[in-house]
N, CA and C of each residue as an Amber inpcrd file, in Angstrom:
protein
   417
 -99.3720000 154.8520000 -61.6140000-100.5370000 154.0730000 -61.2930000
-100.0780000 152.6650000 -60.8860000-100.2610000 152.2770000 -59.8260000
-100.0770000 150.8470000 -58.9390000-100.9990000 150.1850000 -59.1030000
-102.3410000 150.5120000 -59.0540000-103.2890000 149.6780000 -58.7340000
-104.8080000 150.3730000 -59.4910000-105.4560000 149.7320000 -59.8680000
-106.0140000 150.0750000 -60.9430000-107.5630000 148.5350000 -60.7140000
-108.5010000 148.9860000 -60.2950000-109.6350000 148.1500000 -60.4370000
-109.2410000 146.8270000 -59.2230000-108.1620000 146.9170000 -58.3790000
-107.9780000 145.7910000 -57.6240000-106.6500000 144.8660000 -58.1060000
-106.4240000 145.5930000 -59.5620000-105.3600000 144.5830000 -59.7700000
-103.9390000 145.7980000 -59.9370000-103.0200000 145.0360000 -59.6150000
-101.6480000 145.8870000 -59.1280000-100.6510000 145.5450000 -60.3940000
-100.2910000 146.4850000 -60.8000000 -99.4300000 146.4990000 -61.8340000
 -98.0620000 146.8960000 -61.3430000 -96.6210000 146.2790000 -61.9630000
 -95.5920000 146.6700000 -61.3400000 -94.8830000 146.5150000 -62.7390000
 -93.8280000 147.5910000 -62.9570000 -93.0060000 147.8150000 -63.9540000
 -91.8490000 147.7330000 -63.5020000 -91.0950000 146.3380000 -64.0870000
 -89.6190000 145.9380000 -63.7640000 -88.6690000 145.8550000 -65.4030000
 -87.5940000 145.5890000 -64.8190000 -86.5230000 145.4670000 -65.9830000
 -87.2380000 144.4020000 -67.1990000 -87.6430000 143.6980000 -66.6170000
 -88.0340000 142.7010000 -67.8470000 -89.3810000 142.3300000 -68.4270000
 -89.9900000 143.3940000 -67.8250000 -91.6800000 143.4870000 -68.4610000
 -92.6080000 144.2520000 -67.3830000 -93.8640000 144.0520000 -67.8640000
 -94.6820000 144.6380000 -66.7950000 -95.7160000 143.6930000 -66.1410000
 -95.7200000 143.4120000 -64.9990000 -96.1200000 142.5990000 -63.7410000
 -97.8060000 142.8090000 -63.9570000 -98.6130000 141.9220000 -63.3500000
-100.4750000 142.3550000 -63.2890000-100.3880000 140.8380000 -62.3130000
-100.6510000 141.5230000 -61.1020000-101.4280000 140.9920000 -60.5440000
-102.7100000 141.3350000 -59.0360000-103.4610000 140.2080000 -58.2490000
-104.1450000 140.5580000 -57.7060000-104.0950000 140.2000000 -56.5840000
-102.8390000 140.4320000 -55.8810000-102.8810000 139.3620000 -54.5280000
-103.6370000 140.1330000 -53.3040000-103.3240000 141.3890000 -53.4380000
-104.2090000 141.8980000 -52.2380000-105.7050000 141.6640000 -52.4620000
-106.4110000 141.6900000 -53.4440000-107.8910000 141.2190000 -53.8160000
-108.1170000 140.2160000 -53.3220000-107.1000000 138.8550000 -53.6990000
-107.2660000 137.8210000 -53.4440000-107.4510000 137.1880000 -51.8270000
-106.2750000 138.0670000 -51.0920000-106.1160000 138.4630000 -49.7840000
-107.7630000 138.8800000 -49.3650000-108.1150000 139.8290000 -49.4330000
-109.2420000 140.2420000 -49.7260000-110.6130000 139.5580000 -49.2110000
-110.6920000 138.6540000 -50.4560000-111.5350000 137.5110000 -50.7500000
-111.4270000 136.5060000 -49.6110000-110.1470000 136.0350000 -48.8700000
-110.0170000 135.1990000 -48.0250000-110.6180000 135.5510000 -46.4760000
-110.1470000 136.8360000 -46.8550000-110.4160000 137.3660000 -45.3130000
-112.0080000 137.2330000 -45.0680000-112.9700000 137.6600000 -46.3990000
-113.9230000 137.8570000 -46.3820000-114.7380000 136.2410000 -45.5410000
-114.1060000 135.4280000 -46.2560000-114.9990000 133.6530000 -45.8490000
-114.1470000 133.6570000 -45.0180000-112.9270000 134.3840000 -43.9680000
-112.6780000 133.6670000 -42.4970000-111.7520000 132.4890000 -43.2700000
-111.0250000 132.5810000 -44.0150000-110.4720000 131.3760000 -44.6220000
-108.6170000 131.8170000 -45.1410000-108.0770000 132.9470000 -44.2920000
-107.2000000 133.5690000 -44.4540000-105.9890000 132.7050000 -43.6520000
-106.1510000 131.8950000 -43.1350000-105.2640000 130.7000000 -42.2050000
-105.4790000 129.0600000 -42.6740000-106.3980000 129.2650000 -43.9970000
-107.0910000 128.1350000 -44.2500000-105.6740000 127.2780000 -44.9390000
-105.4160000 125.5650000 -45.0460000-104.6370000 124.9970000 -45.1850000
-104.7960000 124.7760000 -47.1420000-103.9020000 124.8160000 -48.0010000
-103.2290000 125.4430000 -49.2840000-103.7340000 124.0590000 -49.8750000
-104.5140000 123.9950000 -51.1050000-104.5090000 123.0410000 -51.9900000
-103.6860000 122.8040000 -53.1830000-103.2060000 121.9450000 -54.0250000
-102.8110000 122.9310000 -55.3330000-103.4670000 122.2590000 -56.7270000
-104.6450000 121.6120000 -56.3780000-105.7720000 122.4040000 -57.6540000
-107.0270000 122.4870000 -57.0790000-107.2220000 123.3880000 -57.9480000
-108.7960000 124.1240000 -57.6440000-109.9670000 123.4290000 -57.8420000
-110.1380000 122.0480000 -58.4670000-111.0450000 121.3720000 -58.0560000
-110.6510000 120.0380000 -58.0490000-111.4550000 118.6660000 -57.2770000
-110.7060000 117.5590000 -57.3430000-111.1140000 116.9950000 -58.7540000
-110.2430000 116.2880000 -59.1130000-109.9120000 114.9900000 -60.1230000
-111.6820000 114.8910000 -61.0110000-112.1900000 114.9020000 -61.9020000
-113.1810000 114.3850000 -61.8320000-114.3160000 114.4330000 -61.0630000
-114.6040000 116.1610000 -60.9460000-115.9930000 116.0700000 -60.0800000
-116.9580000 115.9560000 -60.7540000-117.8780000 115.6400000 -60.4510000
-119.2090000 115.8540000 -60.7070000-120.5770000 116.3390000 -60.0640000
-120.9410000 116.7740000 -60.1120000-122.1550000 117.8700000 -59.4170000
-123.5400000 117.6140000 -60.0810000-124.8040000 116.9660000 -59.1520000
-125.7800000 116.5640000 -59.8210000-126.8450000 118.1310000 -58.7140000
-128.1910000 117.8740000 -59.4220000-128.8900000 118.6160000 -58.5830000
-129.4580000 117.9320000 -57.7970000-129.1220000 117.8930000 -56.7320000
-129.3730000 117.3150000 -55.1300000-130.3330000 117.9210000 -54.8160000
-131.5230000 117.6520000 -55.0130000-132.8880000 118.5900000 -54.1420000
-132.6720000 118.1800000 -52.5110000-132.3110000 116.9370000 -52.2800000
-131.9940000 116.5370000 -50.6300000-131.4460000 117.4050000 -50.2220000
-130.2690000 117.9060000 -50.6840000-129.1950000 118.8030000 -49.6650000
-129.6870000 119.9700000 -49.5530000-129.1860000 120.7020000 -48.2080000
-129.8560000 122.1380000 -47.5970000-128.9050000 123.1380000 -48.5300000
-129.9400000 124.0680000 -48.3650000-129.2850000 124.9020000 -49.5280000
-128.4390000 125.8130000 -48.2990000-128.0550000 126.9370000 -49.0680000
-127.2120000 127.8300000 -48.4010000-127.7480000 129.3090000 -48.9650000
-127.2300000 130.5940000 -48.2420000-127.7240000 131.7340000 -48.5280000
-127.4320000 131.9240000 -49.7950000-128.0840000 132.1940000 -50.8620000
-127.5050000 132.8160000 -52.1720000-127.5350000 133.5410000 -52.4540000
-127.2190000 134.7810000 -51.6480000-127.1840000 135.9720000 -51.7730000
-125.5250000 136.3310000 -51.4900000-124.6940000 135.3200000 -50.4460000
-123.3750000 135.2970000 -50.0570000-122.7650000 134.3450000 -51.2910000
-123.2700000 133.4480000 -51.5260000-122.8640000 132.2560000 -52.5110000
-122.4660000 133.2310000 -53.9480000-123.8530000 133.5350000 -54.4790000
-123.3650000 134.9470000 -55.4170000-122.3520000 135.8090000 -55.2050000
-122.4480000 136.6340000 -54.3340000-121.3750000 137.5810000 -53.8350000
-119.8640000 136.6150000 -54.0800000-119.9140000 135.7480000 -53.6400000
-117.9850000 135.1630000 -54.0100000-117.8860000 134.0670000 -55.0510000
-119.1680000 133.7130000 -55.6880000-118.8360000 134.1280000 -57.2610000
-118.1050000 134.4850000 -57.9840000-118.9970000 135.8350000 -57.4350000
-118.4220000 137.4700000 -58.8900000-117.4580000 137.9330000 -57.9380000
-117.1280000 137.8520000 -56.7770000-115.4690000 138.2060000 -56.2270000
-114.2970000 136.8570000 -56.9790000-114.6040000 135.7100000 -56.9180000
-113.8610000 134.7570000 -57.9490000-113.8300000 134.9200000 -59.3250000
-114.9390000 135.0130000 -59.7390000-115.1870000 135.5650000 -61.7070000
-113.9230000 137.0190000 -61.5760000-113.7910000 137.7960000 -61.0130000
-112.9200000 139.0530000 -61.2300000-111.7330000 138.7430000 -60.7060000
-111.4810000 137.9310000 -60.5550000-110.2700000 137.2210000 -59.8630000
-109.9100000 136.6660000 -60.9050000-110.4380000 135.6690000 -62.3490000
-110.2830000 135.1180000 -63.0940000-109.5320000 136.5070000 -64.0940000
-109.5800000 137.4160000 -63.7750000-108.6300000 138.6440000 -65.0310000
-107.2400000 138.3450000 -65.1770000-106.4660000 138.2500000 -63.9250000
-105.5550000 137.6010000 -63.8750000-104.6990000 136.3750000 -63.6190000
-106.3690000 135.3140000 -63.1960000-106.2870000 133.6990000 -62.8240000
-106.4670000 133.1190000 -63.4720000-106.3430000 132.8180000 -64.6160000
-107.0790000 132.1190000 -65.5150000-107.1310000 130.7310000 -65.6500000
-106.2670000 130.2100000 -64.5520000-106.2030000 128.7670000 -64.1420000
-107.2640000 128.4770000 -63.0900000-108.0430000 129.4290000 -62.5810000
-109.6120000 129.5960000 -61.9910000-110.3100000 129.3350000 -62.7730000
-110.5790000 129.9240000 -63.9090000-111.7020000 130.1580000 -64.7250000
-112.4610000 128.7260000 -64.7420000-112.1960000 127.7790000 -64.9570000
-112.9230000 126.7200000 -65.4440000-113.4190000 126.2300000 -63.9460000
-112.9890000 125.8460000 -63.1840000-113.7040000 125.7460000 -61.7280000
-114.2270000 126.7130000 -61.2370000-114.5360000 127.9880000 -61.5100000
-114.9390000 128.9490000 -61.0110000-116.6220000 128.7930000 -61.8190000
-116.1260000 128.8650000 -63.3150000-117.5040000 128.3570000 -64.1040000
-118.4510000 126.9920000 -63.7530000-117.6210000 125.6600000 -63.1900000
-118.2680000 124.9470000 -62.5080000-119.1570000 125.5350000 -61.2310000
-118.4800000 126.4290000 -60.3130000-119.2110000 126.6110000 -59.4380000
-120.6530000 127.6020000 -60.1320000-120.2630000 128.5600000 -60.4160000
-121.3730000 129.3190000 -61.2200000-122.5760000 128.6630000 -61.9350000
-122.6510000 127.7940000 -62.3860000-123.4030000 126.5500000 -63.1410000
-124.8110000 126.5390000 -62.0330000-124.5530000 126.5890000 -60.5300000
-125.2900000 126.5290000 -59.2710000-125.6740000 127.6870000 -58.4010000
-125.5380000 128.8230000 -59.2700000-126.0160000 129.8420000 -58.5310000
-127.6340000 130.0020000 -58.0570000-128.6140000 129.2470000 -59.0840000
-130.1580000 129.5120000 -59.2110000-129.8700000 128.7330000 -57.2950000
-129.8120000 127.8280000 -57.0850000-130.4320000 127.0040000 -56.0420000
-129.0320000 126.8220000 -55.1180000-127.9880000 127.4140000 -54.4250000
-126.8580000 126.8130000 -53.9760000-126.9350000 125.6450000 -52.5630000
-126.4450000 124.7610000 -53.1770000-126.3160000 123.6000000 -52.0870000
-124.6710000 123.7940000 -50.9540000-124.9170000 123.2830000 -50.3100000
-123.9730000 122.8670000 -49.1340000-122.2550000 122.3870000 -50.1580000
-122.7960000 121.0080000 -51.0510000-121.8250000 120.5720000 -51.6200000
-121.0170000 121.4510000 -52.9180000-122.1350000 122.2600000 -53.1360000
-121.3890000 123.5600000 -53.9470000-120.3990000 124.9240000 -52.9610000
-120.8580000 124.4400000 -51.8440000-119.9620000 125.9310000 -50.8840000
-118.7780000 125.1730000 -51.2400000-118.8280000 123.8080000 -51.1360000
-117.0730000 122.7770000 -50.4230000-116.4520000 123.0530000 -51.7360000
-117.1520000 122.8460000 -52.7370000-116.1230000 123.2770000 -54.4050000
-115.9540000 124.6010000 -54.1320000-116.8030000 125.3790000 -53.4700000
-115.6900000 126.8280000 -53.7750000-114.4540000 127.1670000 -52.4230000
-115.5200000 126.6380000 -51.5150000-114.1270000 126.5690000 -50.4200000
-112.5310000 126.0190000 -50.8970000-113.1470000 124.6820000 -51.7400000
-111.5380000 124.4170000 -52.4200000-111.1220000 125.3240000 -53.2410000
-111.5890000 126.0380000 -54.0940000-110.9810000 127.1680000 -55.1150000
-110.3410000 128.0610000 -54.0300000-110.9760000 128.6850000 -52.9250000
-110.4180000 129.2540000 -51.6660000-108.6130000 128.7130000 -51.2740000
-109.0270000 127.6860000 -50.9520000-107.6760000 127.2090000 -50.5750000
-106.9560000 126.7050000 -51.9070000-107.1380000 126.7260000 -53.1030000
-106.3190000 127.0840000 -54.2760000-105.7860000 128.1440000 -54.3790000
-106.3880000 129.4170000 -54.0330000-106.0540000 130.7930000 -54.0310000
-105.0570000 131.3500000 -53.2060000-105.2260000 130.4030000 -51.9650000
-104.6560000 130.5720000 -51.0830000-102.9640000 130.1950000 -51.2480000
-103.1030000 129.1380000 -51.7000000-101.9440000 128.1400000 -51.9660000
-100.5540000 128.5770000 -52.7810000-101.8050000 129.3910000 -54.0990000
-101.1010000 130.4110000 -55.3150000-101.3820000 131.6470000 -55.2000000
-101.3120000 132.3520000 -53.9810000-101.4270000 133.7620000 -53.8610000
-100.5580000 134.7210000 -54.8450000 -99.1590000 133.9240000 -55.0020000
 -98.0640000 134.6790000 -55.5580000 -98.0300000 134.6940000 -57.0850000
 -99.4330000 133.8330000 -57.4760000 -99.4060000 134.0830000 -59.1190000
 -99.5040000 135.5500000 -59.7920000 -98.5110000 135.8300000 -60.8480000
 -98.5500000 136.8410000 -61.7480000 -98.9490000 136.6470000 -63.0790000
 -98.8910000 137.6850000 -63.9920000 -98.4520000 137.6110000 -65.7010000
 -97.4950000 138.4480000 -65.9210000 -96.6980000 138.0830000 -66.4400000
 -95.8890000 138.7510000 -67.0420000 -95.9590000 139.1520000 -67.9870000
 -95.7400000 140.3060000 -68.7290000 -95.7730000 141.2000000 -70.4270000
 -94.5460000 141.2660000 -70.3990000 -93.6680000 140.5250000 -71.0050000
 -92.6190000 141.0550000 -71.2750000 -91.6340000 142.0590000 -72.3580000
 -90.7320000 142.4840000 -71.9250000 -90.4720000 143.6660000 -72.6230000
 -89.8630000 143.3960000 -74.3960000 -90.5460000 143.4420000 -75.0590000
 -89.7180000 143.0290000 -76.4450000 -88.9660000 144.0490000 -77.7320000
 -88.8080000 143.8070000 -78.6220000 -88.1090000 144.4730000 -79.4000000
 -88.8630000 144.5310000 -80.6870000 -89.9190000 145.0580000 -80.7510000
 -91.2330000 144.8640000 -81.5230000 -90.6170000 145.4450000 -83.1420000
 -89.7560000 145.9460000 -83.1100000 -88.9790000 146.6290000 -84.5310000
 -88.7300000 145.6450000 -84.9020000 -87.5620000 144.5450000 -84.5110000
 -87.1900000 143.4740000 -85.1320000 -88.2700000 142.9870000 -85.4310000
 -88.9420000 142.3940000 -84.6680000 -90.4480000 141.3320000 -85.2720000
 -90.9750000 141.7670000 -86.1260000 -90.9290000 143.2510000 -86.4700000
 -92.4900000 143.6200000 -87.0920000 -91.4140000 143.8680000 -88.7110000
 -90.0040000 144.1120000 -88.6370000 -89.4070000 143.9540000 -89.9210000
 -89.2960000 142.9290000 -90.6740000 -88.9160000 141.6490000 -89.5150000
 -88.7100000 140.2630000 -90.0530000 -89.9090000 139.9220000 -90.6780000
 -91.2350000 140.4380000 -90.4210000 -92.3460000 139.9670000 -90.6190000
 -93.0140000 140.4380000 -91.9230000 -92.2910000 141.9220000 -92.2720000
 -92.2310000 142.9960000 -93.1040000 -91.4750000 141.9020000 -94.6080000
 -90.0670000 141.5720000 -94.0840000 -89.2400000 140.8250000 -94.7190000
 -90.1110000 139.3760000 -95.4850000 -90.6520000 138.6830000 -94.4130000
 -91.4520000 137.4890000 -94.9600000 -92.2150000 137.8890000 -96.0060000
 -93.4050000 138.7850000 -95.7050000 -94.6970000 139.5340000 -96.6970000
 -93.9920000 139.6470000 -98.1710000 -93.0520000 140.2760000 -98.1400000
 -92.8610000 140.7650000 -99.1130000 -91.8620000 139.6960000-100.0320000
 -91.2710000 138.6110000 -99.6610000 -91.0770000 137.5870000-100.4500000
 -91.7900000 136.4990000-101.1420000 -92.8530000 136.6320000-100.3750000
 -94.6770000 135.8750000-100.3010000 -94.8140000 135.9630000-101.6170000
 -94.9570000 137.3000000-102.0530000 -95.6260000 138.1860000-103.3340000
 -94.7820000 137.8270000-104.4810000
């Protein structure tokens, strides 16, 4: 099994790999943003986001949709998660200035396509004796 829900698993010498770059790929292609120029963080410095009744809203039916394509992206991004939850905060009403925060998460994604996790491979006997060893001097 390679690939499993969108996310790609790879088994090497020193653990087992999870990640989502073709999803992520994916996601870019989807907003036309697959040539887009690389940020490297996902939101600026200190934003803040008020509810702007002035500004034109945008479809929120697409706004939703890459969302929850970003929220499932967060399984193996988890350096998303918190700007991703900023954007989400604005789903009821989406403004213009909420597309540009996710466009930047876009070109964050873009930037760190090559992020993984690693599980690495351990020696769970030793740990779980040494640990065996501690308990029982406790007492």
């Amino acid at each position: 099994m390679t690939y499993f829900l969108g996310i790609k698993l790879h088994k090497s010498k020193r653990g087992l790999l999870m990640h989502q770059k073709r999803y992520a790929l994916e996601i870019l292609k989807k907003c036309d943003m697959e040539h887009c120029n690389a940020t490297i963080t996902p939101v600026e410095p200190r934003l803040q986001l008020s509810k702007n009744k002035d500004e034109q809203n945008i479809n929120p039916t697409q706004y939703r949709r890459l969302i929850g394509s970003l929220r499932y992206l967060c399984n193996t991004r988890l350096d998303l998660a918190f700007s991703v939850d900023i954007a989400n905060r604005f789903m009821e009403r989406p403004k213009v200035s909420r597309l540009a925060v996710v466009k930047r998460i876009l070109r964050y994604v873009k930037g760190s396509i090559g992020c993984r996790i690693m599980f690495p491979i351990a020696d769970t006997s030793r740990k779980c004796n040494s640990h065996m060893r501690e308990a029982s001097t406790l007492r």
